[in-house]
C-alpha positions in Angstrom: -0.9 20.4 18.7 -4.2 19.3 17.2 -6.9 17.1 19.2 -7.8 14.3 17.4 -11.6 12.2 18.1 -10.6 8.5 18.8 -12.5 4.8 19.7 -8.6 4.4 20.8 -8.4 3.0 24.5 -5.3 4.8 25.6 -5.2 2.8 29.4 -5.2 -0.1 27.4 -2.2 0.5 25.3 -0.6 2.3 28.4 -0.9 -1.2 30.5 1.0 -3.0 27.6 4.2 -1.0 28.6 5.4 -0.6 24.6 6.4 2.1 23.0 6.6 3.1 19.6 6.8 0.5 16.8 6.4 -2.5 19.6 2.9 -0.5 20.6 1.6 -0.4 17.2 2.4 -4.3 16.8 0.5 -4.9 20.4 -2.4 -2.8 19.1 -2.6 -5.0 15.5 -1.7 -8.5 17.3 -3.1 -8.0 20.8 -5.9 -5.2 20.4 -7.3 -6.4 16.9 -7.5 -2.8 15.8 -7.2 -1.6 12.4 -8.5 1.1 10.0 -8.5 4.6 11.9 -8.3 2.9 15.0 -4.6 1.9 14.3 -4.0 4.7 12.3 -4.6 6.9 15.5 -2.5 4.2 17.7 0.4 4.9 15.2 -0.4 9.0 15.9 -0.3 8.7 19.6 3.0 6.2 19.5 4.5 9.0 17.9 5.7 6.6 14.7 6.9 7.7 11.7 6.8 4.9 9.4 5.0 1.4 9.1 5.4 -1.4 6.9 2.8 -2.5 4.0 1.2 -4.8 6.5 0.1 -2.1 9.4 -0.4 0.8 6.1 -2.7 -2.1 4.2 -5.0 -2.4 7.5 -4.5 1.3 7.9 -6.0 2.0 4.2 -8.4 -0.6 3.7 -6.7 -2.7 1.1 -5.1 -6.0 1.1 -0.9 -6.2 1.8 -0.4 -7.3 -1.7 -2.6 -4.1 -3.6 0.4 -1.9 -0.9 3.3 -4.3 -2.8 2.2 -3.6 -6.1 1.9 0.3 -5.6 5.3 0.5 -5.0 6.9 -2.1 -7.2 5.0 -0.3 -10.3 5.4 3.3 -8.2 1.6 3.8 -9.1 -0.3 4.3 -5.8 -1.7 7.2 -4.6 1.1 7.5 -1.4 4.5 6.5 -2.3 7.3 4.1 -0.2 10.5 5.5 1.6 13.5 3.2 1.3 14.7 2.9 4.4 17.4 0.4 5.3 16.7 -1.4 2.0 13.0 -1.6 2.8 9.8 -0.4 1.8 8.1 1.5 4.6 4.8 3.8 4.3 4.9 7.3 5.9 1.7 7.6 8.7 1.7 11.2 7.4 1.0 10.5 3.8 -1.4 7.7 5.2 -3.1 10.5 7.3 -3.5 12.7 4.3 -5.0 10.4 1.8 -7.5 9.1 4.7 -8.1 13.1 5.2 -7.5 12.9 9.1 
């Protein structure tokens, strides 16, 4: 398992009591992070998938710039379908960011 530098505050997201998906949304609502800072959050809450909101304030870019990558399938990362929706792999977000 790789070690990975982080401005993440790990007792702050362990006090919240979430896990997974419910973390992430905690660090975005409650936290304010964003950028790598959420990206990592997503890492260490072990999720496998965000929608184009969390991937859009993962990247950089605005929700609808996510939208229209996958609508005309020209992004650099593409979408999984999954239960009908769109979702954003944290892998694929990891390996365009390089980290």
């Amino acid at each position: 398992m790789t070690t990975i530098e982080t401005d993440i505050n790990i007792s702050d997201l362990e006090k919240s009591n979430k896990r997974g998906h419910e973390l992430l949304r905690y660090a975005y609502d409650v936290l304010q992070y964003d950028g790598i800072k959420l990206l990592h959050t997503a890492i260490h809450a072990g999720v496998s998938h965000v929608n184009h909101i969390m991937a859009s304030s993962m990247l950089g870019y605005k929700p609808a710039t996510l939208r229209n990558w996958h609508s005309q399938n020209n992004g650099p990362i593409q979408t999984r379908m999954i239960n009908g929706k769109p979702f954003w792999m944290v892998k694929d977000i990891r390996q365009l960011l390089g980290e």
